[in-house]
C-alpha positions in Angstrom: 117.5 70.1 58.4 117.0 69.8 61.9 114.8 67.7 64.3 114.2 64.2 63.9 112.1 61.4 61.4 109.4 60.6 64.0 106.9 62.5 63.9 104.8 63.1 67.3 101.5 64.3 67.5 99.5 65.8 64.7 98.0 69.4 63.9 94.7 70.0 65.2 92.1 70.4 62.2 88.3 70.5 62.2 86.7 67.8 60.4 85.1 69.1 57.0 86.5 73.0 57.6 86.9 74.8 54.7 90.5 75.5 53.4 92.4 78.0 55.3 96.1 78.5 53.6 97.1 80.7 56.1 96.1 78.3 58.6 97.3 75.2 57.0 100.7 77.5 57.1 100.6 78.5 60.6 100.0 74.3 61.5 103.4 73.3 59.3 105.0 76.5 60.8 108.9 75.6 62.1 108.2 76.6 65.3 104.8 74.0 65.8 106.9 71.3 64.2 109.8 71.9 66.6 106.8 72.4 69.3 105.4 69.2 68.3 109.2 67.5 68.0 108.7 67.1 63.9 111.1 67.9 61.5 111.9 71.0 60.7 113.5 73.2 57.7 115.2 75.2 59.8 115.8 75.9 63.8 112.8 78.5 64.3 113.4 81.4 66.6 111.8 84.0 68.8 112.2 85.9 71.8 110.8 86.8 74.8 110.4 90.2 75.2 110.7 90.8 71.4 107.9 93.2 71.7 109.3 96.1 73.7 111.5 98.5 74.6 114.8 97.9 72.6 112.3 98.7 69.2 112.2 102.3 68.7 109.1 101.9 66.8 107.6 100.8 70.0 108.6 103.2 72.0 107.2 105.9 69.6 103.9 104.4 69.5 103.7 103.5 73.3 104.3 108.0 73.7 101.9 108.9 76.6 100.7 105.6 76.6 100.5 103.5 80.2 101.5 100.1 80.0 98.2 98.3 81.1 96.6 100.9 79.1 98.5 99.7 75.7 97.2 96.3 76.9 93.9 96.9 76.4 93.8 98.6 73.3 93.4 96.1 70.5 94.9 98.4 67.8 98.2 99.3 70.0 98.6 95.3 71.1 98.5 94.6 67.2 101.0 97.0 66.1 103.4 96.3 68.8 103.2 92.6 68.7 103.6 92.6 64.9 106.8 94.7 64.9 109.5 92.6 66.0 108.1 89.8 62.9 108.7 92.5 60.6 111.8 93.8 61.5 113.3 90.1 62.6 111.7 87.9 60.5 111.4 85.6 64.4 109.2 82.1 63.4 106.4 83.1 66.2 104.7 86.0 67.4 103.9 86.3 71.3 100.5 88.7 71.8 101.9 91.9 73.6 100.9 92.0 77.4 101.5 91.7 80.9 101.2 89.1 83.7 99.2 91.2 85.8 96.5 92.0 82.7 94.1 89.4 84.5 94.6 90.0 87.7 93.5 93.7 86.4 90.8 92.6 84.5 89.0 91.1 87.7 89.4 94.2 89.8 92.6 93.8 91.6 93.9 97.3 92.4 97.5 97.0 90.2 99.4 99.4 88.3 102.5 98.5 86.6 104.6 101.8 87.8 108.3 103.0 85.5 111.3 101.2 87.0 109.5 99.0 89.4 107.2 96.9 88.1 103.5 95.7 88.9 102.6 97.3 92.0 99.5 95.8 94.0 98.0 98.6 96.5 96.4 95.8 98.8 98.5 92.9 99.0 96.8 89.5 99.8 97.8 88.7 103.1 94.4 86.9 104.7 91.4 84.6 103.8 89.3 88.0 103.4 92.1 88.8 100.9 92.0 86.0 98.9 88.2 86.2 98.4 88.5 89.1 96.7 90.1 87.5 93.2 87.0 86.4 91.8 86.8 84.3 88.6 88.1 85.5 85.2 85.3 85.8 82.5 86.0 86.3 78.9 83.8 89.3 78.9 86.4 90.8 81.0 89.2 90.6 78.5 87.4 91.4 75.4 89.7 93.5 74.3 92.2 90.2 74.3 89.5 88.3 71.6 89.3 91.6 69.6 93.0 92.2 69.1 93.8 88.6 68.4 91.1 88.8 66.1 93.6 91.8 64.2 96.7 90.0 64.4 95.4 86.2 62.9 94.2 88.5 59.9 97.6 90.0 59.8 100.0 87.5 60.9 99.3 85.1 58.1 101.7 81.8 58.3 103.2 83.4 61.5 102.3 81.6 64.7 100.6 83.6 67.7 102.2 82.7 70.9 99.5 83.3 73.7 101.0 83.8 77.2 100.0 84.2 80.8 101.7 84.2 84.4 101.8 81.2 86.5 100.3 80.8 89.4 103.2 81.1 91.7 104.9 84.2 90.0 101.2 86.2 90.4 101.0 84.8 93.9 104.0 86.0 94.8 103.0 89.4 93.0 99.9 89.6 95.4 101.3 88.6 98.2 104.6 90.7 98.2 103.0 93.8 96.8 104.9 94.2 94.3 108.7 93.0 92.7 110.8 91.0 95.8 114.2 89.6 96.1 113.8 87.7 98.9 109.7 86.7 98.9 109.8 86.7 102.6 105.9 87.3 102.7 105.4 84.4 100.2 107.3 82.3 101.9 105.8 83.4 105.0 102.6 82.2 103.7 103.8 78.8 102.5 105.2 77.6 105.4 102.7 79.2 108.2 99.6 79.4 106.4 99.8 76.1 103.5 96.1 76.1 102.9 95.4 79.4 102.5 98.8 79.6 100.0 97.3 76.6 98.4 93.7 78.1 98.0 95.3 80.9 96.5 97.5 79.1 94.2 94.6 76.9 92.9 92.6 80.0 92.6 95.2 81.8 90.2 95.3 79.0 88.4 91.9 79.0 87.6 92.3 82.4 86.7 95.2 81.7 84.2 93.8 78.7 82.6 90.9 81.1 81.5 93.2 84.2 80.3 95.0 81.0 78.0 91.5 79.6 77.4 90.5 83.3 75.5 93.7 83.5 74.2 93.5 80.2 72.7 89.9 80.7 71.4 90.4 83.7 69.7 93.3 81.6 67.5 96.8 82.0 69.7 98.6 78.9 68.1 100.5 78.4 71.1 100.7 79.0 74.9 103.8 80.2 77.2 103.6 80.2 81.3 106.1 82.5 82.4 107.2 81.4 85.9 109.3 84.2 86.6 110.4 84.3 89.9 110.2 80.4 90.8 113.4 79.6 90.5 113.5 81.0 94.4 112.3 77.7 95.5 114.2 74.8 96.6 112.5 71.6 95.0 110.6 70.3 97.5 108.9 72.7 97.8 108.1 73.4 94.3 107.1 69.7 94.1 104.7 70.5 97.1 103.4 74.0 96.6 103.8 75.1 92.9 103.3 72.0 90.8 100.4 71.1 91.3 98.4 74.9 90.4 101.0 74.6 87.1 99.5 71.4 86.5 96.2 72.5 86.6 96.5 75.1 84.5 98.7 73.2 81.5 95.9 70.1 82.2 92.7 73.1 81.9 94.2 73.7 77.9 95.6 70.4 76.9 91.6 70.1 75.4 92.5 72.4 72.6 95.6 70.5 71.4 98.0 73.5 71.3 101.6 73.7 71.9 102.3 74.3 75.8 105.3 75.9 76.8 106.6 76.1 80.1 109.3 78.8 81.2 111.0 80.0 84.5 113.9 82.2 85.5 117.1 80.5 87.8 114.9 76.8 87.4 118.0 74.7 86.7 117.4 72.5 89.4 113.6 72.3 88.9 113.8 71.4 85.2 112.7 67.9 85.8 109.9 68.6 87.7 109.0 71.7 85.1 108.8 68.8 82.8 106.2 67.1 85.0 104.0 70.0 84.8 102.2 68.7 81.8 104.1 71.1 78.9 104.8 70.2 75.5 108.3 72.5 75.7 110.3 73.6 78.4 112.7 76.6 78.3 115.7 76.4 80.0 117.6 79.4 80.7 121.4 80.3 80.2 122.6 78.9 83.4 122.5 75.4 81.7 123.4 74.2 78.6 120.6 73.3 76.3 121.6 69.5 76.1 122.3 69.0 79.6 118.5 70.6 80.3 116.8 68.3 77.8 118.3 65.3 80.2 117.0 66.7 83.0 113.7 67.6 81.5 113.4 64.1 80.2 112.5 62.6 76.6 109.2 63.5 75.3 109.5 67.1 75.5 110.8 69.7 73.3 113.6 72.4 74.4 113.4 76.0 73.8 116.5 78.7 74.7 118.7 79.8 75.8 121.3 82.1 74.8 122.3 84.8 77.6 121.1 88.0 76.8 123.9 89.8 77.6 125.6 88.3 74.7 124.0 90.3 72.3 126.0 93.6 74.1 129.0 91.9 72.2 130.7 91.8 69.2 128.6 90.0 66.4 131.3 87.5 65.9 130.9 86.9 69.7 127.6 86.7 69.7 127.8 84.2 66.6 129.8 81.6 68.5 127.8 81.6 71.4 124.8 80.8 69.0 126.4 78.5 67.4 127.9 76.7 70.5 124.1 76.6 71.8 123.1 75.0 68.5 125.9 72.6 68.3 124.4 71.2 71.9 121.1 71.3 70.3 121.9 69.1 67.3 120.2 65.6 67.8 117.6 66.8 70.1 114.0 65.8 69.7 112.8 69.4 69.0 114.4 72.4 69.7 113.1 76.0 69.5 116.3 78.6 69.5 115.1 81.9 72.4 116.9 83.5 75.0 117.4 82.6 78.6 115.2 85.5 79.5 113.8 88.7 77.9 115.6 90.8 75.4 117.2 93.8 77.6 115.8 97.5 77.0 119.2 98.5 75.4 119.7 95.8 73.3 120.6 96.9 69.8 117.3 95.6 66.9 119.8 94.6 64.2 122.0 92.3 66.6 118.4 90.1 67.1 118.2 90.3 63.6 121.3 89.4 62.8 121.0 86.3 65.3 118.0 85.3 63.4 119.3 84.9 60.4 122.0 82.8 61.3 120.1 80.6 63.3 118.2 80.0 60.1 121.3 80.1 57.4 122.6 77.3 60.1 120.5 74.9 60.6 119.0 75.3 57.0 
C-alpha cells in the first residue's frame, strides 16, 4: 500500500445519478486516488507517449494515414489510444492527439510534417497575425466528443487522460514556425513586443481551456498540460510571461473537479512556480529526483514521473533498479503517479514498458 491515510478531496458525483459501475470504477481508479493524494492499492502508471510509434500495432493501423488526419478520425483515435491499456495493462489512458489539433481546428495553416514536427506556414509575428486565432468552439472538434464518446464505452474502469498544449509551448509554435532550439523569435517577442506576446498568450489560453473543456465534457477523467518547450525560460520570466496564461487555463477547468496535471520538459528550476499554476499534479522530469521535486513543488500537490527514458534501452535488471530507486524516493509522498520524464522513444521495445508496469505494481502492492 502506498499513499497516505488522509484523504483530500472527494470524487465528483451527480446528485441522484443512476448507478454507473464503470464509473464508480474509474472515480476509485489508482491513478485518481494518487491524483487526488488518497490511498492507493498500488503505485498506478502510465506514460506519455504510450500511444505511438514504439507499438507496432500502431504503426500498422496509422499505414497511409497523416498524423492530423488520424486525429480526427474518431475510430482511429480509439483504437490507437486503447492499445497501449491492452498490451501494458498502464492505470490511465491519455486520448491520442496532438498539440497543434486546436490550433488546426480554428484555421491555422499547420501540418505536422515526418522528422520535423508541427510546421506553421504563416508564423504569428504581428497584431494582424494574432487576430487571426479566433476562438475555439466545440463544433470545431466534434470529432474529439465523438471519439471520447467510443473510448468511455470501451475503456471501462480505465481512466481517460484528456490533454492539450500550453499556452507558451503553442506560442512558441506560432511564433517560431515550427520546432526551435533556441526561440529566438519568441523571445524576440517577449522582450520587444510584451503586450502583443501577452495578448497572444492569453488568447491560447482561451483556446486550450476550451479543447480541455470538450475533452472534459465528453468524460476525460483527467487533464495533462504539456509545457514542452518551457523549460527554456529563466524564472522570471516564466513568473512574468507564462504563468499567468497557465493559470488561466488550469483556473477555466477547476469547475469540473477533475484531476489537473501539469508537465514540462528541462523545468527543474521552475517546479515551484509550476506548482503555482493551479494543478492538482505536477510531473517532474528525470533531471530531478522525484523527492527533491515534491519539495520544490510544495505540499498539497501530487507528483507524477520520472524515470529517463533511455533507461528502458537497458538491461531489464537495469531498468528495474532505476524503477525501484525512483520509487524508493517516492515512498512517503502525498501521492505519487509512476511516468517517465518525457515521452516513450520511437524505438523503445513494448515488452520493456510492460515489464516496467508490472513491477511498479508487484512493488508497491
Amino acid at each position: 500500500m502506498s499513499g497516505n491515510d488522509r484523504p483530500v478531496g472527494q470524487p465528483t458525483q451527480t446528485p441522484n445519478a443512476p448507478a454507473d459501475p464503470a464509473g464508480d470504477a474509474v472515480l476509485d481508479s489508482a491513478f485518481l486516488r494518487a491524483c487526488r493524494r488518497e490511498p492507493v492499492p498500488h503505485t498506478p502508471v502510465w506514460f506519455m507517449r504510450q500511444a505511438g510509434r514504439s507499438l507496432p500495432e500502431y504503426r500498422k493501423v496509422r499505414e497511409g494515414v497523416g498524423m492530423l488526419d488520424s486525429c480526427m478520425r474518431p475510430d482511429l483515435v480509439a483504437e490507437i489510444t486503447l492499445q497501449p491499456v491492452r498490451r501494458h495493462k498502464v492505470d490511465a489512458a491519455i486520448y491520442f492527439s496532438d498539440i497543434v489539433v486546436p490550433l488546426k481546428a480554428i484555421g491555422v495553416d499547420v501540418d505536422i510534417k515526418p522528422g520535423v514536427g508541427p510546421v506553421v506556414e504563416k508564423p504569428v509575428r504581428s497584431r494582424a497575425d494574432l487576430e487571426r486565432l479566433r476562438t475555439l468552439e466545440p463544433e470545431d472538434v466534434a470529432y474529439v466528443t465523438e471519439a471520447i464518446g467510443i473510448l468511455t464505452r470501451e475503456l471501462g474502469g480505465t481512466p481517460l487522460i484528456g490533454f492539450a498544449g500550453a499556452p507558451f509551448t503553442l506560442a512558441s509554435y506560432l511564433v517560431e514556425g515550427g520546432p526551435s532550439k533556441n526561440h529566438e523569435h519568441t523571445k524576440a517577442m517577449m522582450y520587444g513586443e510584451p503586450e502583443l506576446w501577452a495578448d497572444l498568450v492569453d488568447r491560447l489560453a482561451d483556446i486550450t481551456a476550451g479543447f480541455l473543456k470538450v475533452q472534459i465534457e465528453a468524460g476525460a477523467s483527467a487533464v495533462q498540460l504539456f509545457d514542452s518547450w518551457v523549460g527554456a525560460l529563466a524564472p522570471e520570466d516564466y513568473r512574468r510571461r507564462v504563468l499567468p496564461g497557465s493559470a488561466k487555463v488550469f483556473e477555466a477547468v477547476a469547475p469540473y473537479g477533475v484531476p489537473r496535471i501539469h508537465f514540462g520538459v528541462g523545468t527543474g528550476e521552475l517546479l515551484s512556480l509550476m506548482g503555482e499554476a493551479g494543478a492538482d499534479v505536477v510531473g517532474a522530469d528525470w533531471r530531478v529526483p522525484v523527492d527533491e521535486a515534491a519539495r520544490r513543488v510544495g505540499p498539497g500537490k501530487a507528483i507524477q514521473g520520472n524515470l529517463d527514458p533511455a533507461v528502458l534501452f537497458a538491461p531489464r535488471e537495469a531498468v528495474e533498479q532505476q524503477a525501484g530507486r525512483i520509487l524508493r524516493a517516492a515512498d512517503g509522498l502525498e501521492g505519487h503517479i509512476f511516468n517517465l520524464g518525457h515521452g516513450v522513444l520511437p524505438d523503445t521495445d513494448p515488452q520493456a514498458l510492460t515489464d516496467l508496469v508490472s513491477y511498479v505494481h508487484e512493488h508497491t502492492s
